[in-house]
Biotite code that builds the C-alpha atoms (Angstrom):
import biotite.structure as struc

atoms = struc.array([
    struc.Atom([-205.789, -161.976, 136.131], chain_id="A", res_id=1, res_name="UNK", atom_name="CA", element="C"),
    struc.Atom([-206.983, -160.166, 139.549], chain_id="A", res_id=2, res_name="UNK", atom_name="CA", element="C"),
    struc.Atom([-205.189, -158.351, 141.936], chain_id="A", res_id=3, res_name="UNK", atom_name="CA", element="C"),
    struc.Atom([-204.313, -161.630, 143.805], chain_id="A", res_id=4, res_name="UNK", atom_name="CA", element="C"),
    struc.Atom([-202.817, -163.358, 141.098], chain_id="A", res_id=5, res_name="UNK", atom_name="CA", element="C"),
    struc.Atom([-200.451, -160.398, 140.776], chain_id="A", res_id=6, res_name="UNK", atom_name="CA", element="C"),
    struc.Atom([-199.912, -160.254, 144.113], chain_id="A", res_id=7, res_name="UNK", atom_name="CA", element="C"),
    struc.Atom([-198.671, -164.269, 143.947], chain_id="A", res_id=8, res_name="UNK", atom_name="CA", element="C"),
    struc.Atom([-196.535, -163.144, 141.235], chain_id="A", res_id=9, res_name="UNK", atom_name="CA", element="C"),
    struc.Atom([-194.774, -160.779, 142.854], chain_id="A", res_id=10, res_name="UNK", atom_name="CA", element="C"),
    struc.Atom([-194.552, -162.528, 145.741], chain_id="A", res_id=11, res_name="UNK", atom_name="CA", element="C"),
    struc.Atom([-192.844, -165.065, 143.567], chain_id="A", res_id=12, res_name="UNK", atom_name="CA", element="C"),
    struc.Atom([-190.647, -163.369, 141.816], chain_id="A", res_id=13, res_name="UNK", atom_name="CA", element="C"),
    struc.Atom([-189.070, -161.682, 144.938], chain_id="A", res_id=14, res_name="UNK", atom_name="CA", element="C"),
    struc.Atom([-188.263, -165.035, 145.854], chain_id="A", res_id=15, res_name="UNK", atom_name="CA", element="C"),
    struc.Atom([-189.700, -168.318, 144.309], chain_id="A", res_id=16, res_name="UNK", atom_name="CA", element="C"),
    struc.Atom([-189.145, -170.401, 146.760], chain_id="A", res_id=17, res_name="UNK", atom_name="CA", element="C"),
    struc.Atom([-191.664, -169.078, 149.084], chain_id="A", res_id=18, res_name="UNK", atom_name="CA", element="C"),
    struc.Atom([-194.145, -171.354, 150.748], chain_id="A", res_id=19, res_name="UNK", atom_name="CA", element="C"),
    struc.Atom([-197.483, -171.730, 149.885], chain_id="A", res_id=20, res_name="UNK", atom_name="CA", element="C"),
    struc.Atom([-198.507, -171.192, 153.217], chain_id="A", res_id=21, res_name="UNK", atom_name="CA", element="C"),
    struc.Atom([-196.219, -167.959, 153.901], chain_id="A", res_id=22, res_name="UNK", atom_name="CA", element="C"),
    struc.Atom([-198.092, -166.739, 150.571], chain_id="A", res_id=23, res_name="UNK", atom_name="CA", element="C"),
    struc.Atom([-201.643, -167.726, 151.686], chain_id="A", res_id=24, res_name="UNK", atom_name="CA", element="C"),
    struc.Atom([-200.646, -165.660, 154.452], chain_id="A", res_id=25, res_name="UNK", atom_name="CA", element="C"),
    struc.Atom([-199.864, -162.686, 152.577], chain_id="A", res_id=26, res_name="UNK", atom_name="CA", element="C"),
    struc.Atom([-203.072, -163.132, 150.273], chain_id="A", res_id=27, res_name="UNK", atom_name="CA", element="C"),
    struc.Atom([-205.716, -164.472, 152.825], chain_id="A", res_id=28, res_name="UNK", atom_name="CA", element="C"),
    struc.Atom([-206.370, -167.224, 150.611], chain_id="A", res_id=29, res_name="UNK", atom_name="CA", element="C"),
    struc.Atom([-206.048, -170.716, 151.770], chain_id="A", res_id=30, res_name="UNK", atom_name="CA", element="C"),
    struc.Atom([-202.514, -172.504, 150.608], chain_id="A", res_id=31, res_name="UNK", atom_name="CA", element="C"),
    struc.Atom([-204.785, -175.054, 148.082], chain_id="A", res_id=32, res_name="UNK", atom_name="CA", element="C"),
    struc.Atom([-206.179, -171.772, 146.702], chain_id="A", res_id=33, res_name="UNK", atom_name="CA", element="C"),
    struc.Atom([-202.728, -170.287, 146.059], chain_id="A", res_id=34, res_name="UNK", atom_name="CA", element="C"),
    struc.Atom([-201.528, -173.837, 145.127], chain_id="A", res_id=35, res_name="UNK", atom_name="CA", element="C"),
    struc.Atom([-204.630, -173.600, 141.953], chain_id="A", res_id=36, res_name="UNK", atom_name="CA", element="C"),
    struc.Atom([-203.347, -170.043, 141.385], chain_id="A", res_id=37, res_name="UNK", atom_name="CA", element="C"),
    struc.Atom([-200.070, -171.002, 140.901], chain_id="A", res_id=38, res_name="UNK", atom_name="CA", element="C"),
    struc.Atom([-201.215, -173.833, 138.290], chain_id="A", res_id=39, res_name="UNK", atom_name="CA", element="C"),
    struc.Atom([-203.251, -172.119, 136.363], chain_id="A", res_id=40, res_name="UNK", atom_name="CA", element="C"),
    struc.Atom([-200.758, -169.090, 135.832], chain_id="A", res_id=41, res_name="UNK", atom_name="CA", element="C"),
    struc.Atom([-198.389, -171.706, 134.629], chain_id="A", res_id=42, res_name="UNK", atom_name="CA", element="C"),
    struc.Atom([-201.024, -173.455, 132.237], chain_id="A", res_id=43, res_name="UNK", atom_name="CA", element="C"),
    struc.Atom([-201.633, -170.164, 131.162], chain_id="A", res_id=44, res_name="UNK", atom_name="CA", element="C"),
    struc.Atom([-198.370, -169.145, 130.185], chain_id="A", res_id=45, res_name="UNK", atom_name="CA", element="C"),
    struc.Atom([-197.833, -166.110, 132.572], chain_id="A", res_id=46, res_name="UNK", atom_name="CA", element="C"),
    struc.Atom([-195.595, -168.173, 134.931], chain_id="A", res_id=47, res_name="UNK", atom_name="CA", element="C"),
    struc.Atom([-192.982, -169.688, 132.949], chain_id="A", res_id=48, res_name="UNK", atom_name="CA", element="C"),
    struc.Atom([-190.480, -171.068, 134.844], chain_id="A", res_id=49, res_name="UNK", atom_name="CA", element="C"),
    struc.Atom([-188.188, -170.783, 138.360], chain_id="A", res_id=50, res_name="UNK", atom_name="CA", element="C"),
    struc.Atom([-184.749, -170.293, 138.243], chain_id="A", res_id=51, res_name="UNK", atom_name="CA", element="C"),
    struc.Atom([-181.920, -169.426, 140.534], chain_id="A", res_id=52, res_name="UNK", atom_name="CA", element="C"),
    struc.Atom([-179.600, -165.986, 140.212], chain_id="A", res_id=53, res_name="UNK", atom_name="CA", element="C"),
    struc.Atom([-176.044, -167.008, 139.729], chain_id="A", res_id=54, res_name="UNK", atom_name="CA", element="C"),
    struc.Atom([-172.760, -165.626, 140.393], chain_id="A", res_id=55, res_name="UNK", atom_name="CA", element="C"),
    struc.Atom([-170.826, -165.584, 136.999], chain_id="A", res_id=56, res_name="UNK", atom_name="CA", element="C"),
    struc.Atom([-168.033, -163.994, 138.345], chain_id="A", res_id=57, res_name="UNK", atom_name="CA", element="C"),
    struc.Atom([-167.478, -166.633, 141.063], chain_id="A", res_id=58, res_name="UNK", atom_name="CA", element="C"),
    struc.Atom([-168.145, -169.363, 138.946], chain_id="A", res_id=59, res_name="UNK", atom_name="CA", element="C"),
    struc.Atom([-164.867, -168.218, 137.141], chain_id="A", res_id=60, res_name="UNK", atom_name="CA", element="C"),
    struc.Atom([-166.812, -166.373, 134.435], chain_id="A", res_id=61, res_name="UNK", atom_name="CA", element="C"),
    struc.Atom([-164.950, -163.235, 134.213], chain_id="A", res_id=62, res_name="UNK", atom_name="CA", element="C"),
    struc.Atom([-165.930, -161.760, 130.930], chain_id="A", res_id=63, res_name="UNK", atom_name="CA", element="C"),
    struc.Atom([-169.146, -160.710, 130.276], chain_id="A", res_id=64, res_name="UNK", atom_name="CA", element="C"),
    struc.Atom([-170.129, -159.389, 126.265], chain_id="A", res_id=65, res_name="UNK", atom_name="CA", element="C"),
    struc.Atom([-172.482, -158.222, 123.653], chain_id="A", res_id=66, res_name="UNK", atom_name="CA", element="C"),
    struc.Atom([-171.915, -159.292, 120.251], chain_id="A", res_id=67, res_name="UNK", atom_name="CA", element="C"),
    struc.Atom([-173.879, -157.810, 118.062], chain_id="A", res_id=68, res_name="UNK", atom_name="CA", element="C"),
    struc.Atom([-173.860, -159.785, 114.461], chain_id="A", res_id=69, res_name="UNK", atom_name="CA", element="C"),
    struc.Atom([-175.056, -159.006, 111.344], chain_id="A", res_id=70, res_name="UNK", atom_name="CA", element="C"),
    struc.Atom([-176.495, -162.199, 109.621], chain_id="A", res_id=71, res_name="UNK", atom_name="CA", element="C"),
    struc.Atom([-177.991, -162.251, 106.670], chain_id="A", res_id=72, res_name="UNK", atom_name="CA", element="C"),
    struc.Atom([-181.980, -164.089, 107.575], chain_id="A", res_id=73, res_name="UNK", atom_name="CA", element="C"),
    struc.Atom([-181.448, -166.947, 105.317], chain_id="A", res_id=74, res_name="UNK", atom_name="CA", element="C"),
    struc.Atom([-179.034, -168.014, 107.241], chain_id="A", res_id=75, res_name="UNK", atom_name="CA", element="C"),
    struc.Atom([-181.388, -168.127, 110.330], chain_id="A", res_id=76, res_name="UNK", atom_name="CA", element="C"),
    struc.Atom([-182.139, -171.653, 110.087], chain_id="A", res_id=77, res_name="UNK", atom_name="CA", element="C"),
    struc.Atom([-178.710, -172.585, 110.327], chain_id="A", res_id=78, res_name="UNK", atom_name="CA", element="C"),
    struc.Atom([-177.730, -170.141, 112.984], chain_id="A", res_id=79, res_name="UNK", atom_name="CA", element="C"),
    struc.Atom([-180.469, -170.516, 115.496], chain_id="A", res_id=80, res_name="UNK", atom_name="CA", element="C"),
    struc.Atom([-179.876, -174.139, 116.377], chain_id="A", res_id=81, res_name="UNK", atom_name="CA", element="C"),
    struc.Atom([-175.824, -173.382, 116.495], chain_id="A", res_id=82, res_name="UNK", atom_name="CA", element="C"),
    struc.Atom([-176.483, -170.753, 118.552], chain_id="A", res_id=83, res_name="UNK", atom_name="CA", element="C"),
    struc.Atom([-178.671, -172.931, 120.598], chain_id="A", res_id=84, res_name="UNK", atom_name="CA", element="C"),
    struc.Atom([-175.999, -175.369, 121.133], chain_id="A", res_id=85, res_name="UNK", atom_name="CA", element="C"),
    struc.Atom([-173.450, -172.360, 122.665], chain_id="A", res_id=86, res_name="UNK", atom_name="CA", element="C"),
    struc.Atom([-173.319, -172.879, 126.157], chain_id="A", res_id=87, res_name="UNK", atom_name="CA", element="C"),
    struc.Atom([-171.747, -169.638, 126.755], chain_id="A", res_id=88, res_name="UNK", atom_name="CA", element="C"),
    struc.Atom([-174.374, -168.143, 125.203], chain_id="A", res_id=89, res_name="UNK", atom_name="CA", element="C"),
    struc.Atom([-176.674, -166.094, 127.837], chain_id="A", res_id=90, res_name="UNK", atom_name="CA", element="C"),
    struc.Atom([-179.582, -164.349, 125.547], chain_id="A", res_id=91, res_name="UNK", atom_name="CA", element="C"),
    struc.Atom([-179.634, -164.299, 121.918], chain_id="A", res_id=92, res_name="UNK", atom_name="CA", element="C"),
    struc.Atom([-182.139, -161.825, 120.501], chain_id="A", res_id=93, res_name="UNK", atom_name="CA", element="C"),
    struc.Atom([-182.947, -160.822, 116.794], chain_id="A", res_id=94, res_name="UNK", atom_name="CA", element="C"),
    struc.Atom([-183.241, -157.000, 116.788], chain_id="A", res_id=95, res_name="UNK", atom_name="CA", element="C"),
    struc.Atom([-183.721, -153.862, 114.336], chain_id="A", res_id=96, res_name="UNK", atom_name="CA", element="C"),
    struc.Atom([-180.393, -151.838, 113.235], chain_id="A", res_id=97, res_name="UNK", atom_name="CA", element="C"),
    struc.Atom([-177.391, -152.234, 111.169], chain_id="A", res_id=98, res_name="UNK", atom_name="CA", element="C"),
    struc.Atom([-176.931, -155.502, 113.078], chain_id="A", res_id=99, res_name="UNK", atom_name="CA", element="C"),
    struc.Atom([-179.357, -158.218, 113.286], chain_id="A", res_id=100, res_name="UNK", atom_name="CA", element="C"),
    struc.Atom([-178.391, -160.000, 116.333], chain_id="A", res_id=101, res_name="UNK", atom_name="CA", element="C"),
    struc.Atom([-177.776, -159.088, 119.605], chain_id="A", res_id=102, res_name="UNK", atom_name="CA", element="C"),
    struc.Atom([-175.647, -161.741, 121.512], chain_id="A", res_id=103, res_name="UNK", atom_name="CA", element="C"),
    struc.Atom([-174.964, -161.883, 125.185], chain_id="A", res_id=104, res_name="UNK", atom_name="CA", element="C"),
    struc.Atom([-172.225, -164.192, 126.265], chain_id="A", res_id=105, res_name="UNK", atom_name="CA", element="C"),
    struc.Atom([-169.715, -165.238, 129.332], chain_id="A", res_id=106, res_name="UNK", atom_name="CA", element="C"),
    struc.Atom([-166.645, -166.623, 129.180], chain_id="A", res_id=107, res_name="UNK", atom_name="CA", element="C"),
    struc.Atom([-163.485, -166.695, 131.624], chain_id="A", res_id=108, res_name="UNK", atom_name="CA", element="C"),
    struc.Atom([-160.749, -165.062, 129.613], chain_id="A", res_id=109, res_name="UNK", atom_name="CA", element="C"),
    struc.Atom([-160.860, -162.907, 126.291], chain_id="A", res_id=110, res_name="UNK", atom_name="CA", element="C"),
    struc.Atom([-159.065, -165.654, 124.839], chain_id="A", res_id=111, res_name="UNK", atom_name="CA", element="C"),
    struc.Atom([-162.260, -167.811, 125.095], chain_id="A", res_id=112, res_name="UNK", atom_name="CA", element="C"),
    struc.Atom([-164.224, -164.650, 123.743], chain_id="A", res_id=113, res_name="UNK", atom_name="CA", element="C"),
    struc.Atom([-162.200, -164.284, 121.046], chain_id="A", res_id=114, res_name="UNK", atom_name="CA", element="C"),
    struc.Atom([-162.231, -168.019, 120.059], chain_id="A", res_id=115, res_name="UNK", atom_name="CA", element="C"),
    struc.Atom([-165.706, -167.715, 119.818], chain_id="A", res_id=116, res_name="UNK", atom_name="CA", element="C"),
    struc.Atom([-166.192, -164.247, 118.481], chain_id="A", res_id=117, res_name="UNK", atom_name="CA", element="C"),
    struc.Atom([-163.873, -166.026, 115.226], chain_id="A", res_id=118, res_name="UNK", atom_name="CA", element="C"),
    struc.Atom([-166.913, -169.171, 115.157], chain_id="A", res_id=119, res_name="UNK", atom_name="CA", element="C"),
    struc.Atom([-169.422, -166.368, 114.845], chain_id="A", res_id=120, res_name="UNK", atom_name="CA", element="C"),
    struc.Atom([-167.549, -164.343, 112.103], chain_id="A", res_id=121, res_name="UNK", atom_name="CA", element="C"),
    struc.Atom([-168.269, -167.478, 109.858], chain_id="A", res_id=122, res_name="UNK", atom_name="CA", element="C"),
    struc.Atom([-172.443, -166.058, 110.010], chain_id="A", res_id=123, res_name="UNK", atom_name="CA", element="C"),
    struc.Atom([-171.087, -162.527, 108.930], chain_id="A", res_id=124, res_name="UNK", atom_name="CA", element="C"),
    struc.Atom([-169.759, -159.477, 110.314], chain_id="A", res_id=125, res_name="UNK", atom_name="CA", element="C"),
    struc.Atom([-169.675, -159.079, 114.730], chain_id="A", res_id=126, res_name="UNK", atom_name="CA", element="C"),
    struc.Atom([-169.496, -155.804, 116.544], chain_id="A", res_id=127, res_name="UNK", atom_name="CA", element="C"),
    struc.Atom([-168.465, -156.714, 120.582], chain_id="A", res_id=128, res_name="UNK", atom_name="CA", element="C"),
    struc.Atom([-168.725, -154.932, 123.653], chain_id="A", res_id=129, res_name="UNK", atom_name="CA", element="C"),
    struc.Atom([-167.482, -156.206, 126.781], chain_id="A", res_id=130, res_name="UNK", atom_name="CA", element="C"),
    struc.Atom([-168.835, -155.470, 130.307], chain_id="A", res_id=131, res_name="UNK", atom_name="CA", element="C"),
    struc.Atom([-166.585, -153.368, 132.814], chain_id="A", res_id=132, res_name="UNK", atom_name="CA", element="C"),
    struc.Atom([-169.810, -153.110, 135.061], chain_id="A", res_id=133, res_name="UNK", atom_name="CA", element="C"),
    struc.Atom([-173.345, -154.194, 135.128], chain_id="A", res_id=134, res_name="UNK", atom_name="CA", element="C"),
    struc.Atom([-175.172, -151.486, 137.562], chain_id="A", res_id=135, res_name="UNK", atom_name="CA", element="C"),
    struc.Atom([-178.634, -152.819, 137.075], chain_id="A", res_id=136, res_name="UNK", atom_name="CA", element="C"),
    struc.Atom([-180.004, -156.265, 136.263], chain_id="A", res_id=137, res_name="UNK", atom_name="CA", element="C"),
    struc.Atom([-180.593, -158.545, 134.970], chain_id="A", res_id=138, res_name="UNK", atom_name="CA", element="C"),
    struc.Atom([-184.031, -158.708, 136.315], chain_id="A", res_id=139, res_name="UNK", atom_name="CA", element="C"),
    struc.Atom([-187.660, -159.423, 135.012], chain_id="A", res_id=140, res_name="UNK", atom_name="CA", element="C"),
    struc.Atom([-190.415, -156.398, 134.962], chain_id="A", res_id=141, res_name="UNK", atom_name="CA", element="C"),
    struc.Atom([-190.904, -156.893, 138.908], chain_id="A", res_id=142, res_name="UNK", atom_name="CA", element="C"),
    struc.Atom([-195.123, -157.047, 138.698], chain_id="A", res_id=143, res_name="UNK", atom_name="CA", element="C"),
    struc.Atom([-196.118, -154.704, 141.682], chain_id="A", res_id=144, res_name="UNK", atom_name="CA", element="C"),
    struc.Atom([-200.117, -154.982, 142.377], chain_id="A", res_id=145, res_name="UNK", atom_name="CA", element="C"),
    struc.Atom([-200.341, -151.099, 141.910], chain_id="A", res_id=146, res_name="UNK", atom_name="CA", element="C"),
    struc.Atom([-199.548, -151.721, 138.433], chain_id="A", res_id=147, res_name="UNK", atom_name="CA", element="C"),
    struc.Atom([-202.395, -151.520, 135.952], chain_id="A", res_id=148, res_name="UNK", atom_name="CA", element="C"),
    struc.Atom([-201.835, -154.507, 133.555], chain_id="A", res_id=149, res_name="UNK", atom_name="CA", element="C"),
    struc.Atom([-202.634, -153.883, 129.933], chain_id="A", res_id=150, res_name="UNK", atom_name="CA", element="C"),
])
């Protein structure tokens, strides 16, 4: 990866639906040349995806949590595809500590959280935190072409 390539990234992940052209521009590279960038950072992994930033709030999602769980790891293979299947389920990351899951979820009422805070006790013992304010993030490490890449 060159400075270019992070320079399409971050060009990207400001906003990803920037035209080719607009970022051939910004790179003096022709837009097929970006378009080839752009395809090989996604055959190689790097790029992953495109999404969209939604408003959870507006979308009636009041109630934003961590659940931290504490599951014991043969039950893994059970848990990861129900987990999987949660559509209130944001993130879901196995982490060190007392607990060994780290759950982030949104619901609309408490009620809801509850509900499903119950489903989870089922794996083993929870631990939640809900959100009164989120100050920062979510975000991805914002790839600046000044950084050195390891």
């Amino acid at each position: 990866m060159d400075a270019v390539d992070v320079k399409i990234i971050s060009i990207l992940q400001k906003n990803a639906r920037t035209p080719l052209k607009v970022i051939a521009e910004k790179t003096s590279l022709s837009s097929p040349a970006v378009s080839a960038r752009i395809d090989r950072l996604e055959k190689e992994g790097i790029l992953t995806g495109y999404t969209a930033r939604i408003n959870m709030v507006k979308l009636g999602f009041h109630i934003t949590a961590f659940i931290h769980l504490e599951l014991d790891p043969v039950q893994k293979v059970e848990f990861y595809p129900y987990i999987e299947s949660c559509p209130n389920v944001l993130e879901c990351n196995c982490v060190t500590g007392p607990f060994s899951m780290l759950i982030k979820v949104v619901f609309p009422t408490t009620t809801e959280l509850d509900h499903f805070i119950g489903q989870l006790q089922r794996y083993g013992k929870t631990n939640t935190q809900i959100v009164f304010s989120t100050h920062a993030g979510p975000r991805d490490l914002c790839i600046r072409p000044e950084m050195r890449l390891p």
